[in-house]
N, C-alpha and C positions, 0 to 999 in steps of 0.2 A: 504494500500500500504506500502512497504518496506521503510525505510530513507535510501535514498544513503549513508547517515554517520551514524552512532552510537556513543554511549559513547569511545567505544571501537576503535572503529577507531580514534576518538579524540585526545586519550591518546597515542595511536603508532604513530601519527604525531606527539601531543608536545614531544614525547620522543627522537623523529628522530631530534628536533628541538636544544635542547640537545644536541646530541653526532649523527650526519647523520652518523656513522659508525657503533652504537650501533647493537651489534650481537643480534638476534631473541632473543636468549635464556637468555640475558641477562636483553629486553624490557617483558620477558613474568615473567623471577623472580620478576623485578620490580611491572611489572600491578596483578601480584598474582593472583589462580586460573584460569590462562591462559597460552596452550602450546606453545612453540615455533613455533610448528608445526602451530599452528594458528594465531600465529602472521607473520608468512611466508607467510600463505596464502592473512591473509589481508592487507597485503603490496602487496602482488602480484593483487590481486581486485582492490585494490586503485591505481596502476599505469597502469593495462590495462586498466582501464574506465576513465583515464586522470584526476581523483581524484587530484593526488598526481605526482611530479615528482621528481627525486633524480639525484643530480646534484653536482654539487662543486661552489662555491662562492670566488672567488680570492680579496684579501682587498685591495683595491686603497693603503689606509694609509699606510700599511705595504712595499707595489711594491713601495715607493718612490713620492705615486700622491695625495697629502692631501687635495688638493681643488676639491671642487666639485661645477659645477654651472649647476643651472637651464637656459636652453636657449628658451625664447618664438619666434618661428618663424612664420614669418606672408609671404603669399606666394601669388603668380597669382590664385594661386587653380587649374591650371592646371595639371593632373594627381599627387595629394598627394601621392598613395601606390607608384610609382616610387623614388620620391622624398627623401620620409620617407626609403625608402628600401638604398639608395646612402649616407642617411645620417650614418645610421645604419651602414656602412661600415667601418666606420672610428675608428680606435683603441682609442680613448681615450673616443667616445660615449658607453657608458653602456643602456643608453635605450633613447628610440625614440617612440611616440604615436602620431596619427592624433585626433586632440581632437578641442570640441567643443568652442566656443565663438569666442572672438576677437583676437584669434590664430589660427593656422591651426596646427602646431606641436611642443611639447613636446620634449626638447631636454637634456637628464641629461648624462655629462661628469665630465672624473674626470683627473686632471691635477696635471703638479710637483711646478709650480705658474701661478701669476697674467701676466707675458710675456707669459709664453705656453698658458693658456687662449685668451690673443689677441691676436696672431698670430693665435690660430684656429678657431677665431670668424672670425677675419675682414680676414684672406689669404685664407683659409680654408671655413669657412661654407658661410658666404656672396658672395664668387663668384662662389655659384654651382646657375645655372639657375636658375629663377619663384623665387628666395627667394625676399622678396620686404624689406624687417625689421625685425631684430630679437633686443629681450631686455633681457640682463643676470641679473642675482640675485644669489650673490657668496653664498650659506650656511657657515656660520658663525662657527655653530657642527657640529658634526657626527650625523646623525638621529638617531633620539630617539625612532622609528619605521622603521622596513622596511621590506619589503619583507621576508625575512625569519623570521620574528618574526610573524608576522599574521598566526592566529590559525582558524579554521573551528568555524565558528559561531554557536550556538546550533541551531538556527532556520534555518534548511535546505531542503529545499523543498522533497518533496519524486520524488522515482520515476514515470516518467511519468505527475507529475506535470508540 
């Protein structure tokens, strides 16, 4: 069976990772004996099989919002995708997940301080319905990982696996 990824695929994501505007021609000089023309194509593979998506990432730090906290919310459990989707609404929420254990959802916002933080905890996220308790945890850095840093594993199932 085929690898959904290759080496090849690899190397034109960490190079998109690099520079997301880098021109075809520029990713195929770099990876050497490969065309533009095929590097066109397999950016174009990798984002109609939802591979791969290309996007823009705006920096809290930069926009004025250097705190970032984690909010664990604990709820009735009545209808979560609702809940999580109303959270998700909210401009200073960046992401939002229904997750397992002694939480019900994953709430990561980013703020200009520690007053904008409680005003959106306790005015804000605590008097939407079904929420029963949430518990914040300020991030101290800038993650030392994240999402656009994460590279395609070598071990990738094939297709049809």
């Amino acid at each position: 069976m085929k690898p959904i990824v290759d080496d090849l695929d690899r190397a034109i994501v960490d190079l998109l990772k690099e520079d997301g505007r880098m021109p075809c021609a520029e990713m195929a000089r770099r990876l050497g004996n490969v065309s533009a023309n095929t590097v066109s194509n397999r950016l174009r593979r990798l984002v109609q099989k939802g591979i791969m998506k290309v996007t823009s990432v705006a920096d809290p730090w930069a926009l004025g919002y250097p705190l970032t906290a984690l909010i664990d919310v604990q709820t009735d459990q009545a209808n979560l995708t609702e809940l999580a989707q109303a959270v998700a609404e909210f401009e200073v929420v960046s992401y939002v997940a229904i997750v397992a254990g002694d939480r019900d959802l994953l709430v990561v916002v980013h703020v200009r301080d520690a007053e904008h933080l409680h005003r959106f905890v306790t005015s804000t996220l605590r008097r939407l319905p079904r929420i029963t308790r949430t518990e914040t945890a300020l991030l101290l850095t800038r993650s030392f990982k994240d999402l656009d840093d994460w590279s395609i594993p070598p071990e990738v199932p094939h297709e049809g696996e």
